[in-house]
N, C-alpha and C positions, 0 to 999 in steps of 0.2 A: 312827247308830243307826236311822233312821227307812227307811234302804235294807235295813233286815233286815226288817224287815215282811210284805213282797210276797213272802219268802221262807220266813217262818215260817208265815203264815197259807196258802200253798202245802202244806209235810209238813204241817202238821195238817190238810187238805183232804185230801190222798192217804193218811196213814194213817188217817183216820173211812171215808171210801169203801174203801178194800181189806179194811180190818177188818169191816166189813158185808157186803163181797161173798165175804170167805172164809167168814164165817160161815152166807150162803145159798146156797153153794154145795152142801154137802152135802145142802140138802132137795131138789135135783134127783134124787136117786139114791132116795132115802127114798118110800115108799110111802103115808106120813101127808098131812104138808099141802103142797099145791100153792105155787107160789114162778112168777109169769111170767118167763117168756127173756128178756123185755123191760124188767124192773126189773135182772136180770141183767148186760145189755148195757149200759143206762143207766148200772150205776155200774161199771164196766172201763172206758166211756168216761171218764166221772168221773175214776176216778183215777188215767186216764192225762192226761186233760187237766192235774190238778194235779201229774203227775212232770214233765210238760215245761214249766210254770210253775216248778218249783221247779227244775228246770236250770236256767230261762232268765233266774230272778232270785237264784239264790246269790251270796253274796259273794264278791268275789276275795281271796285266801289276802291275809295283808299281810306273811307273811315271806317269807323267801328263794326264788328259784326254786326250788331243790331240784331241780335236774338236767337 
């Protein structure tokens, strides 16, 4: 149980960052309130850094090869 960890708190890291950068994404196009590249950029790194944490600590399947 305690090898799921590094792998849960991974997709909860990746979807809070993606979910916030979908959601400022649009104010770039928007004429109202300003949103810097750089917050922008910070979290695509963000949650890319946590999609390859969450490859890199998923569990291994525990049944069958399956093919």
């Amino acid at each position: 149980m305690t090898k799921t960890w590094p792998f849960v708190l991974s997709l909860a890291g990746m979807s809070v960052s993606a979910a916030v950068l979908i959601l400022l994404v649009p104010s770039l196009f928007g004429s109202g309130e300003q949103v810097s590249v750089e917050a922008l950029v910070v979290l695509a790194c963000l949650a890319g850094v946590f999609a390859v944490g969450a490859r890199l600590c998923r569990p291994s399947s525990s049944g069958s090869d399956g093919g």
